[in-house]
C-alpha positions as CSV (number, residue, x, y, z in Angstrom):
1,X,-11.8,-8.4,-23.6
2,X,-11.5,-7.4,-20.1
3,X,-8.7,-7.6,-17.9
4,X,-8.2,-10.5,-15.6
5,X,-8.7,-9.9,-11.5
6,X,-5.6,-9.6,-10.0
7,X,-6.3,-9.7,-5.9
8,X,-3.0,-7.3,-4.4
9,X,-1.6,-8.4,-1.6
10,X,-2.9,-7.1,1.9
11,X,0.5,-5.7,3.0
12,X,0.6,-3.8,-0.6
13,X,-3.2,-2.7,-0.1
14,X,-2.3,-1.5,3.9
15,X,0.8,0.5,2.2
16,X,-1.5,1.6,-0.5
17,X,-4.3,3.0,1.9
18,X,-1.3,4.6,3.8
19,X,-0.4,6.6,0.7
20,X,-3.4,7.1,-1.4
21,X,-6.3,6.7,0.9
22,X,-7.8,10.0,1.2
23,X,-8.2,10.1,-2.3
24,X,-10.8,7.6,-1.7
25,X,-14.2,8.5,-0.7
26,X,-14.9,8.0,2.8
27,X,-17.2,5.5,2.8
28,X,-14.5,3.3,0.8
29,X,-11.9,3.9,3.0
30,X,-13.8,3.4,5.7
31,X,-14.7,-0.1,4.6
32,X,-11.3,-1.2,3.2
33,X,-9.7,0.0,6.5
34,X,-12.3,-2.1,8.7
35,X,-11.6,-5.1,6.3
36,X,-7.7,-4.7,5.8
37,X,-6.4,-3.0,9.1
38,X,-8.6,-4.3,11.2
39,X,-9.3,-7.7,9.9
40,X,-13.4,-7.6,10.2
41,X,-15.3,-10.0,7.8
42,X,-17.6,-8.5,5.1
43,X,-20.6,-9.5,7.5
44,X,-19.1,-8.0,10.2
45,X,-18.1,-4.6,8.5
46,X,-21.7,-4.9,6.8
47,X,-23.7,-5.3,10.2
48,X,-21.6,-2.4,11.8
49,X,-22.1,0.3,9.0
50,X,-25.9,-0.6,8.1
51,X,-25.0,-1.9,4.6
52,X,-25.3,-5.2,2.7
53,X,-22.5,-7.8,2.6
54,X,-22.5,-7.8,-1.3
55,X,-22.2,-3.4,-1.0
56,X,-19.3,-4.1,1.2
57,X,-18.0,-6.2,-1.1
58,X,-18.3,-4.3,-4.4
59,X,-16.6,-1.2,-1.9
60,X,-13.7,-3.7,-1.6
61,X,-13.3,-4.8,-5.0
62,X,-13.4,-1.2,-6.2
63,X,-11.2,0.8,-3.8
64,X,-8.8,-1.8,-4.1
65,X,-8.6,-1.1,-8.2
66,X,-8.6,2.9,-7.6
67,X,-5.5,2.1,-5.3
68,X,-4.5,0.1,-7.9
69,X,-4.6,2.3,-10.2
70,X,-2.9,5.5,-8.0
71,X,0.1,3.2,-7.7
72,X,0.5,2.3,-11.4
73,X,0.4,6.4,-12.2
74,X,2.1,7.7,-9.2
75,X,4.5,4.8,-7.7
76,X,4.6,6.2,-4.9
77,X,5.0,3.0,-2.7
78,X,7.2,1.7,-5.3
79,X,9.8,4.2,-4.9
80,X,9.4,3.8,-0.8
81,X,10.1,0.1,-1.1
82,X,12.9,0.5,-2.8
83,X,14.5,3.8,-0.6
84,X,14.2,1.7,2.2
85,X,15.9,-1.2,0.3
86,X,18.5,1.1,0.1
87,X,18.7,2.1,3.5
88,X,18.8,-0.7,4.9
89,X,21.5,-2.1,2.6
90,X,23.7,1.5,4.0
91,X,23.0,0.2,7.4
92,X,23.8,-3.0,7.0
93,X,26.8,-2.0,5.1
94,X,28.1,0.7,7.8
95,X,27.7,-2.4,10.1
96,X,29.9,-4.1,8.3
97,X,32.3,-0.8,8.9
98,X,32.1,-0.9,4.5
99,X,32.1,3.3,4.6
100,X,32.9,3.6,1.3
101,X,30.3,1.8,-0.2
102,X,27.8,2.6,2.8
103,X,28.4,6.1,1.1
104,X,27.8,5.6,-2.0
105,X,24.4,4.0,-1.4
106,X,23.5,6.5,0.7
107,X,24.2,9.4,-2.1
108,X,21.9,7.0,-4.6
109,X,19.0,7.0,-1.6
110,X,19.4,11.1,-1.4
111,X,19.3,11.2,-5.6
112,X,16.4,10.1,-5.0
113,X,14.9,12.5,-2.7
């Protein structure tokens, strides 16, 4: 049985390219950061690098899965989401002039470090 397509969100393939891409072949990373950074169509990215819409395509779909796949191993963006979760909530809570507990999220954040 194979599994069912899941399409990531861009934001989550952007941060993904950001922390996995050169793992990617260049051609692929090429193609996915024409598509997701800079917002070209498939017929567009295909006209400008001499390849067919359906080969930009299939480059999509599979960079997108190796990325994919890099996160579910590594979680590398995973634990970035959630250290600047924490930050933020020290800022806010410093803010707030809560020191104590500003502290306290702050050693969790360097814990994790």
């Amino acid at each position: 049985m194979q599994k069912p397509d899941i399409k990531p969100e861009h934001t989550e393939v952007c941060l993904w390219l950001d922390f996995y891409g050169q793992l990617l072949t260049d051609r692929t990373r090429e193609v996915l950061e024409l598509y997701y950074q800079e917002d070209m169509t498939l017929s567009e990215i295909a006209e400008e690098l001499g390849i067919s819409r359906q080969g930009v395509h299939d480059r999509i779909k599979q960079g997108t899965n190796n990325l994919g796949s890099y996160e579910s191993k590594l979680k590398l963006v995973q634990r970035f989401i959630a250290q600047k979760e924490l930050a933020s909530g020290a800022l806010k809570l410093l803010d707030e002039n809560d020191i104590d507990s500003a502290r306290e999220i702050i050693s969790k954040l360097t814990d994790m470090l």
